[in-house]
C-alpha positions as CSV (number, residue, x, y, z in Angstrom):
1,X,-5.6,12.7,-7.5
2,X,-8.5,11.1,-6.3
3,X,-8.8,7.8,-4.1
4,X,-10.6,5.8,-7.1
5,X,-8.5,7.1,-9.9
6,X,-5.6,6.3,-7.7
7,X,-6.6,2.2,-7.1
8,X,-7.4,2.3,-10.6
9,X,-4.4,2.7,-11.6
10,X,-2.4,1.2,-8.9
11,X,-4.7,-2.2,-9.6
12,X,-3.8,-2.2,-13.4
13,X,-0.2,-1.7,-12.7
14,X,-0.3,-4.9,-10.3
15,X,-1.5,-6.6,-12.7
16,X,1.5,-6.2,-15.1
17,X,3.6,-6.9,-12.0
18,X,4.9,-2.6,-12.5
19,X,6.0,-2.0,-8.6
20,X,8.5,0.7,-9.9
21,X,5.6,2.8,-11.2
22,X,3.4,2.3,-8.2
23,X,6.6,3.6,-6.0
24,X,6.6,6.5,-7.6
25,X,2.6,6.8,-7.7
26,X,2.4,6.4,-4.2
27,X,5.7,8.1,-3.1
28,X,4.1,11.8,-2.5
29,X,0.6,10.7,-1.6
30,X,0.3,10.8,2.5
31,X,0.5,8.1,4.5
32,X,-3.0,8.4,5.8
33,X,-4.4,8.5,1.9
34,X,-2.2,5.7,1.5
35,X,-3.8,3.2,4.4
36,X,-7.4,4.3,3.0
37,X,-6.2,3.3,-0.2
38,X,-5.4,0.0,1.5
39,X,-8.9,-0.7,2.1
40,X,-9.7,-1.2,-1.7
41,X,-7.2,-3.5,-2.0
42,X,-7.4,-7.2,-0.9
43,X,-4.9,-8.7,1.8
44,X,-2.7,-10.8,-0.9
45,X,-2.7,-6.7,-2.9
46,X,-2.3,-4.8,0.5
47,X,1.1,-6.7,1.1
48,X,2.6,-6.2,-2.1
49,X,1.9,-3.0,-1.7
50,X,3.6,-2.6,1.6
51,X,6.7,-4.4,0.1
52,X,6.9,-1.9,-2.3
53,X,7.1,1.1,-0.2
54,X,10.5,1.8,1.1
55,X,10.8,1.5,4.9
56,X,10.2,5.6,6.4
57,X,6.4,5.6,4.1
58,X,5.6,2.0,5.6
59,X,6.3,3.4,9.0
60,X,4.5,5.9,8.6
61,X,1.2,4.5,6.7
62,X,1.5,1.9,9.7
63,X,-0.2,3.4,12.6
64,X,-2.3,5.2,10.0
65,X,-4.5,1.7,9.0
66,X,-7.1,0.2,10.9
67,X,-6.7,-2.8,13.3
68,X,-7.7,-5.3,11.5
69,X,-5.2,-4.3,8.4
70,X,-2.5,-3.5,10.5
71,X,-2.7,-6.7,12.1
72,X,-2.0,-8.8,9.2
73,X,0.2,-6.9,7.9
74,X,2.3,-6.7,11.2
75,X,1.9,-10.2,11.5
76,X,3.6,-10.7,8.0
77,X,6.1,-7.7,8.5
78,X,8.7,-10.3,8.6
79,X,8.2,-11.7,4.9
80,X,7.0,-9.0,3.9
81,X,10.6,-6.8,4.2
């Protein structure tokens, strides 16, 4: 699936608050696909997101995003699990 096809979706379903669905979107996509699909998403979207995704996936998308995005998310990690 691509990238855009893949936000598309994942944007609709966060707007009817479905995280179950984007689990299991996201759940064989790799993590490195996963942190450039980060980038389409705003920091409020991006942190859902990494909520949702059970702990070994947000390891591993993690070290895959860039600086800036792994900043604020690290700096959030607390709330955010």
């Amino acid at each position: 699936m691509e990238n855009s096809e893949l936000y598309q979706q994942i944007d609709q379903l966060l707007e009817y608050e479905r995280d179950q669905e984007i689990l299991l979107l996201l759940e064989d996509v790799h993590s490195s696909d996963i942190a450039e699909l980060f980038k389409l998403f705003d920091k409020e979207e991006r942190e859902r997101i990494f909520r949702i995704l059970p702990s070994d996936i947000a390891a591993a998308v993690l070290p895959e995003l860039n600086d800036y995005t792994e900043k604020t998310i690290s700096e959030n990690l607390d709330d955010l699990v």
